[in-house]
Structure formats: structure tokens, C-alpha cells
C-alpha positions as CSV (number, residue, x, y, z in Angstrom):
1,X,4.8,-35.3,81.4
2,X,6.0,-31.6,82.0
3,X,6.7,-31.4,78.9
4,X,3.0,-32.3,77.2
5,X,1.7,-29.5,79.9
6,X,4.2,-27.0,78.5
7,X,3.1,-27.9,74.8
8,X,-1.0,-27.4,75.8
9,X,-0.1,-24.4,77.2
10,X,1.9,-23.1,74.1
11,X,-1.2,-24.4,71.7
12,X,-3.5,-22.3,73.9
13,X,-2.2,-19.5,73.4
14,X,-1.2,-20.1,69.6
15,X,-5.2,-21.1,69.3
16,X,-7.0,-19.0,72.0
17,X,-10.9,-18.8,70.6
18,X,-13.1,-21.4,71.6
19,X,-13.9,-22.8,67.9
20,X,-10.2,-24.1,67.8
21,X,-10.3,-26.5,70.6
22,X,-10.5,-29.3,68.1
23,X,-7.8,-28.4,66.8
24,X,-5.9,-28.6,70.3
25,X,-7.1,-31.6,71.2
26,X,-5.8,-33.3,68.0
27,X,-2.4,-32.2,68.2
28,X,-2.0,-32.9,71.9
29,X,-3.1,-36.1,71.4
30,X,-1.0,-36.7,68.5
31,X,1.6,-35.5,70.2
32,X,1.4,-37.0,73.5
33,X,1.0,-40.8,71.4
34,X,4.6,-40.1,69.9
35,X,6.3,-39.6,73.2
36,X,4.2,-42.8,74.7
37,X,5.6,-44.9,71.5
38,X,9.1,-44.5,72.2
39,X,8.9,-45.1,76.2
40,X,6.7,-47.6,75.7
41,X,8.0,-49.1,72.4
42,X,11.8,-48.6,73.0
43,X,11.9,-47.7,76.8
44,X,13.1,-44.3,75.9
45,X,12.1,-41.0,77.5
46,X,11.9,-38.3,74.8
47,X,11.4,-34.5,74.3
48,X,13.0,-33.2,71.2
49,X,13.8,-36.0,68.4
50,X,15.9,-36.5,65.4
51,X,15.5,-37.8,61.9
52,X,15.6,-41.6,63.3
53,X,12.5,-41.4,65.5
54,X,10.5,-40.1,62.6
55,X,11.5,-42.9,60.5
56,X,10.7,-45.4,63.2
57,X,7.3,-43.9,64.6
58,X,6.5,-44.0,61.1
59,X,7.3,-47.7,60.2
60,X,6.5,-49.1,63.5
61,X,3.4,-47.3,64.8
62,X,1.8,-45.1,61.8
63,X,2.0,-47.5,59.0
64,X,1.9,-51.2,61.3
65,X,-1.6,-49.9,62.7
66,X,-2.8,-49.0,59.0
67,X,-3.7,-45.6,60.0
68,X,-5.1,-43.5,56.8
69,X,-3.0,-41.2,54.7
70,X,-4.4,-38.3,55.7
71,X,-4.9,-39.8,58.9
72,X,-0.8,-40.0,59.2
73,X,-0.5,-36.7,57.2
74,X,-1.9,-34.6,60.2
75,X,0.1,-36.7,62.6
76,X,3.1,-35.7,61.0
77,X,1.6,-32.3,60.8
78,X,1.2,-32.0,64.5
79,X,5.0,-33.1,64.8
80,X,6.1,-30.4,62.7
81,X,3.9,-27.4,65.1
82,X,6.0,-29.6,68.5
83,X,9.3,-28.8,66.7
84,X,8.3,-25.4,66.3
85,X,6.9,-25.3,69.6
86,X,10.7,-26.9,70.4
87,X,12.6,-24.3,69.1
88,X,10.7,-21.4,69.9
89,X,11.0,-22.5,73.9
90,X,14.7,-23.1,73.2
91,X,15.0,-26.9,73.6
92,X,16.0,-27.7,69.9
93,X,19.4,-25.4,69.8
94,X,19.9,-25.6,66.3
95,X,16.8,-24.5,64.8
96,X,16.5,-27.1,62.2
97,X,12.9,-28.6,61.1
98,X,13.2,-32.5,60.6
99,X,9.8,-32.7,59.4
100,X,10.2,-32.3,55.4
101,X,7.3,-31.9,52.9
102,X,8.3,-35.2,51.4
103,X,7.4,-37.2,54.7
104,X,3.9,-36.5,53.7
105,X,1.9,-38.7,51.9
106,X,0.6,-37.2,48.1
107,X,-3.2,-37.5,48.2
108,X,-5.2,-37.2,45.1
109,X,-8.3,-35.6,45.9
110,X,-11.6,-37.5,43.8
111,X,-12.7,-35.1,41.0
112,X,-16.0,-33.7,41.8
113,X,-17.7,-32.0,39.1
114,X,-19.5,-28.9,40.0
115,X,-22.8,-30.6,38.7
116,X,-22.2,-33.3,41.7
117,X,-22.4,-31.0,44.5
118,X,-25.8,-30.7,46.4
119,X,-26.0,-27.1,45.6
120,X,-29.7,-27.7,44.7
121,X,-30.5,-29.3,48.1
122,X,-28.4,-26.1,49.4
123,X,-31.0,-23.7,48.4
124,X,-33.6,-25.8,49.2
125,X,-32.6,-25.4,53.1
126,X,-32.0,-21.7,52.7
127,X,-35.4,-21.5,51.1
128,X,-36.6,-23.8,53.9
129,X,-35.0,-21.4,56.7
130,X,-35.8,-18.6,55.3
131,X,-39.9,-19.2,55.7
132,X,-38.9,-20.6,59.3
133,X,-36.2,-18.7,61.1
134,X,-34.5,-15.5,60.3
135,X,-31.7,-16.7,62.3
136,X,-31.0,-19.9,60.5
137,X,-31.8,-18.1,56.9
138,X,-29.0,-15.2,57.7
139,X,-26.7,-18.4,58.8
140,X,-27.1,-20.4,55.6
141,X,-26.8,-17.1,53.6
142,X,-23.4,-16.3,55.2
143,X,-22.4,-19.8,54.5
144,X,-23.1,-19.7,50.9
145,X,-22.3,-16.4,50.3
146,X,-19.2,-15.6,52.5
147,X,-17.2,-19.1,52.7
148,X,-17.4,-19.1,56.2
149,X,-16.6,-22.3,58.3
150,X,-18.5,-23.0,61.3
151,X,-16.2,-22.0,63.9
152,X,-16.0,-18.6,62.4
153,X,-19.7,-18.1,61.9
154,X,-20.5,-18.7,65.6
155,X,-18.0,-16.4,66.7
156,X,-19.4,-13.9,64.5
157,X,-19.6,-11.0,67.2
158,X,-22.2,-8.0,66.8
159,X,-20.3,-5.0,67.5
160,X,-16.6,-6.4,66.9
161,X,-17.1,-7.8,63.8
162,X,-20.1,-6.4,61.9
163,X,-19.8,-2.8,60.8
164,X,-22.8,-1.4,59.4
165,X,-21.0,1.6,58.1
166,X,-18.2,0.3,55.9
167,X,-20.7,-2.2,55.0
168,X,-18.4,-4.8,55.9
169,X,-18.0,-8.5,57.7
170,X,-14.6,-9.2,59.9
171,X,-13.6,-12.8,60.0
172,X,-11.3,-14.1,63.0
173,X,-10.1,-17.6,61.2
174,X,-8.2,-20.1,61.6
175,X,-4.9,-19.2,63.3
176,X,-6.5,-15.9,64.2
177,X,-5.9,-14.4,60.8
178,X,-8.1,-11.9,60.1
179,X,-10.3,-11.1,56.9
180,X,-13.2,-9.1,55.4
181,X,-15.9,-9.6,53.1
182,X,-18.5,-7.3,52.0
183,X,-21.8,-7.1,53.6
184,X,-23.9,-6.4,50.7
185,X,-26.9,-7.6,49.0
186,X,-28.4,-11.0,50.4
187,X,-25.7,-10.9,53.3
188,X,-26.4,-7.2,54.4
189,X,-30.1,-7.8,54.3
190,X,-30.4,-11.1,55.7
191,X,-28.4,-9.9,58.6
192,X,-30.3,-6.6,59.2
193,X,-33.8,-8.6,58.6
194,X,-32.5,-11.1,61.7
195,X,-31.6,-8.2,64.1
196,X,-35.2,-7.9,65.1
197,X,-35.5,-11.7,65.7
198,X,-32.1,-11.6,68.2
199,X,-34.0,-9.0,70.4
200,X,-36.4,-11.0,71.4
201,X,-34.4,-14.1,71.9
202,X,-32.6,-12.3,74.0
203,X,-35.6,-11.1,75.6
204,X,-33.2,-8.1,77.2
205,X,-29.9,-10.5,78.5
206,X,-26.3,-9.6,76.6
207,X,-24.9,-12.0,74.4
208,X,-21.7,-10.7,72.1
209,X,-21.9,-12.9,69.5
210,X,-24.1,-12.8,66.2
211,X,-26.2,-15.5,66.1
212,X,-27.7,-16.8,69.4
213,X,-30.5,-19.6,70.9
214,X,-32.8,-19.8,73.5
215,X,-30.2,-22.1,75.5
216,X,-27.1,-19.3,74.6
217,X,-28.7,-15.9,75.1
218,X,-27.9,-15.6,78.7
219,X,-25.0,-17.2,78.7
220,X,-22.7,-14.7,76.6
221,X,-21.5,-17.8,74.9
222,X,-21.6,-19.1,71.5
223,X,-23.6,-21.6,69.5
224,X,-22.3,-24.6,69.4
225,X,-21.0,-27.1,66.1
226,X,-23.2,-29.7,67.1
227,X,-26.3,-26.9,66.9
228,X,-25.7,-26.1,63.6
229,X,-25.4,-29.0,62.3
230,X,-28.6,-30.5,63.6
231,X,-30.2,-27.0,62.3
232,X,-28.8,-28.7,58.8
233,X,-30.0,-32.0,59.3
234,X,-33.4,-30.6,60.2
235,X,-34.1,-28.5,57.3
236,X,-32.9,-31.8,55.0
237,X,-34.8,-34.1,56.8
238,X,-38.3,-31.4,56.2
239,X,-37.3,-31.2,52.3
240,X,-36.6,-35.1,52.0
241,X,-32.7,-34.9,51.1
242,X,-29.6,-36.5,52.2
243,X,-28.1,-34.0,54.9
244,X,-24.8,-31.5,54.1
245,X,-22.5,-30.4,56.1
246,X,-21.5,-26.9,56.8
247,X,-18.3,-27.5,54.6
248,X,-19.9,-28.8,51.8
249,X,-22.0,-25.1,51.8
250,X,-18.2,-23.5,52.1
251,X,-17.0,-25.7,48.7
252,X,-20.4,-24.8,47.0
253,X,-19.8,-21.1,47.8
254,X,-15.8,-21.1,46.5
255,X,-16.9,-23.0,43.4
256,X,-19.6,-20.4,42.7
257,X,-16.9,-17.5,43.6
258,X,-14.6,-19.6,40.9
259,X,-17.4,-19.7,38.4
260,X,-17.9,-15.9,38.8
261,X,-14.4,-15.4,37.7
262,X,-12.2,-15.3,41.0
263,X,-8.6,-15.5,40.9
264,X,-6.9,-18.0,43.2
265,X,-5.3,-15.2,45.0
266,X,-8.8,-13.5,45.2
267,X,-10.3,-16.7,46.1
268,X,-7.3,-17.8,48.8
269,X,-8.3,-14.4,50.3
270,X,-11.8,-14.5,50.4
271,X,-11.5,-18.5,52.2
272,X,-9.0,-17.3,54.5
273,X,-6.2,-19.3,52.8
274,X,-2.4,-19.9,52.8
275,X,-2.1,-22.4,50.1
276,X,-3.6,-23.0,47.0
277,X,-7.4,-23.1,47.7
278,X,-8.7,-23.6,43.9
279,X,-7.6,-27.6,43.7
280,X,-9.4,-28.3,46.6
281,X,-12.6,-26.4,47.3
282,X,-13.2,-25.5,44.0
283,X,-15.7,-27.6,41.7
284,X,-15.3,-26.7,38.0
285,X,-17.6,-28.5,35.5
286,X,-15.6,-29.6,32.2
């Protein structure tokens, strides 16, 4: 369909850096399964829609095939970025959202004390990459420290992003919204202490970004997911614990921000947040 190769071009350009591909993907997909349903389904070629094929998709496809809440949430959230992808390329006329914030499904999070989260294990594996790799110990000190998600850790850049003068970190996030956190204390020497370390992984090739590998450094490219989390699974596998994930180090560091005394707005700005961020990365014991 023209119209799907319009829509990846549009999300291209809305998400242009590399750690946002998933993101892509997901609502292509998503998108491109809607317009299938109703030719398939109903025989019934579609580009814009109205109130009716929301209704349907939903009772016919997204709730028949048992798909999860949240599973059906960020279908419907991919909808609403199509219809604004619709109107901004001037096939919806009127300018109207269908998509309403009561089409998606309330989801009540499970309360996890602060107590419950592996913070322990967390400093284990800094501990751990800290004896082993100044690399990896400047990696999990950023996650713990600065909130970051993996995307926007790897695509850290040296010179863009990390300005030893101000004594301060730029952040390009999700959406490419930009912010900055201080590159003090464990952060600013963790960071200067890896420096060294970069040079001779790089073993004189260029490489833009931060934090590099022996399979990266000549290819001016950045780490990938898949490498930090094995990094992860390594150090929990040498310190006998159940592996985290990258985001479970980003709820451990807002819920330590939170404990320190952050507001919501102070802490929405430190994760790089819209909406309320305390309900759902933060941790607080009773």
C-alpha cells in the first residue's frame, strides 16, 4: 500500500536516531494489521477511518484474538500517531482525533515496594564492573545515577553530548526531546576514569559515540541493546543473581531520586517525561 510507505516515511523522520527503530517497527506494524483487517475482514480498502472502524477493529480483531491490555493500549496508541500522521499530510480534512483517552484500557500497575527492587544485586554488578571494565562501570553508573534508558546511553556521543566545562550530560530521548543532567561526582569521575580505556579500544580509529567495543570502534556506530544486556546478564551470572534489565536500573535510580526528595516535576524532568512519571517508576516503601 502507498499509503503504509507514506506513513514509514513520516515515522522516520518523526523518529530519526537509530535507538527508535523499535519503536517504528511497532507502529508500522500495528498500523499496517488495521488496514489488512478491514480488506481482509470486510473487503474494504481503507486510509483514513471513522468512529465505526475503531469500534469494530476493536470487538472483532483486538479483543476476539485476546490480545493483552496493554498489548491493545499501544495498538490503539499507534492509531492515534496514523491520524496525526492523517491530518498533518491533509487526508483527514477536518482535523478531528477519533481516538479518545477512554478507548484505552485503565491498567493498574502491581505495587512494588522499594524494598522489592533488586537494588542490592544493582550494586553488586556496578561493583562487579567496576573491578573488570571501566567501560561497563561508567555504563551502570550512568544508569543508576542519570535515569538513562538504553537507547540514550548508547547514543551518548563524546563531543555532542558530554561537556566537560559546564560539567554537564545532554540527553537526545525519546521523541528527540532534549535534556541535561549534571556530570558530577560518581558520573563525572566514572566518565573521565573510562576516557583512557576508549583510547585504546579504539586503538586510533573514530568512533562518535561514548561508549564503544572492540566490534564498534571502527565502525563509527553504536553499541547495540542486545550488548548491553548480555554485559547485564554476565555480571549477574559472575555474582550468582537473577539478571535485571536496564529499566529496572532506570526505576531503581527514579525511586532513589524520589527518596532524596524530588518533585514529580523535577523528577518528570530528570526521566525525560511528559506525563506523570512518580506512579510508575517510582518505588516508595510504606
Amino acid at each position: 500500500m502507498e499509503i503504509l510507505d507514506e506513513f514509514k516515511k513520516y515515522l522516520d523522520n518523526k523518529y530519526p536516531i537509530d535507538g527508535e527503530q523499535n519503536t517504528i517497527k511497532s507502529y508500522y506494524s500495528d498500523i499496517k494489521q488495521f488496514l489488512n483487517f478491514f480488506e481482509e475482514y470486510f473487503g474494504e480498502t481503507i486510509i483514513d477511518f471513522k468512529r465505526v472502524h475503531v469500534t469494530e477493529y476493536k470487538q472483532k480483531f483486538l479483543e476476539k484474538n485476546e490480545y493483552k491490555f496493554s498489548t491493545i493500549n499501544r495498538k490503539l496508541a499507534s492509531l492515534s500517531i496514523y491520524e496525526n500522521f492523517l491530518i498533518e499530510k491533509g487526508y483527514r480534512k477536518n482535523k478531528e482525533k477519533i481516538i479518545k483517552e477512554y478507548d484505552f484500557y485503565k491498567i493498574v500497575r502491581p505495587y512494588i515496594p522499594a524494598s522489592k527492587l533488586p537494588k542490592k544485586t544493582a550494586e553488586k554488578v556496578k561493583l562487579k564492573a567496576g573491578e573488570n571494565s571501566k567501560r561497563d562501570y561508567a555504563m551502570m553508573v550512568l544508569f543508576l545515577e542519570g535515569g538513562l534508558r538504553v537507547s540514550e546511553l548508547v547514543h551518548l556521543e563524546l563531543k555532542r553530548d558530554i561537556d566537560f566545562d559546564m560539567f554537564s550530560i545532554k540527553i537526545l530521548g525519546k521523541g528527540n526531546k532534549i535534556r541535561t543532567i549534571a556530570m558530577e561526582g560518581l558520573i563525572l569521575e566514572a566518565i573521565r576514569d573510562y576516557l583512557p580505556e576508549r583510547e585504546i579500544l579504539l586503538n586510533g580509529k573514530k568512533n562518535k559515540y561514548l561508549f564503544v567495543s572492540n566490534k564498534t570502534a571502527n565502525t563509527n556506530t553504536p553499541m547495540c541493546r542486545t550488548s548491553i544486556n548480555n554485559i547485564l546478564k554476565k555480571y549477574c551470572e559472575n555474582i550468582n543473581e537473577r539478571k535485571i534489565h536496564p529499566h529496572t536500573l532506570r526505576h531503581i535510580s527514579a525511586t532513589d531520586k524520589f527518596q532524596e526528595g524530588y518533585s514529580d516535576l523535577r523528577l518528570k524532568m530528570f526521566l525525560g517525561h511528559n506525563s506523570n512519571a512518580t506512579n510508575v517508576y517510582t518505588h516508595p516503601d510504606d
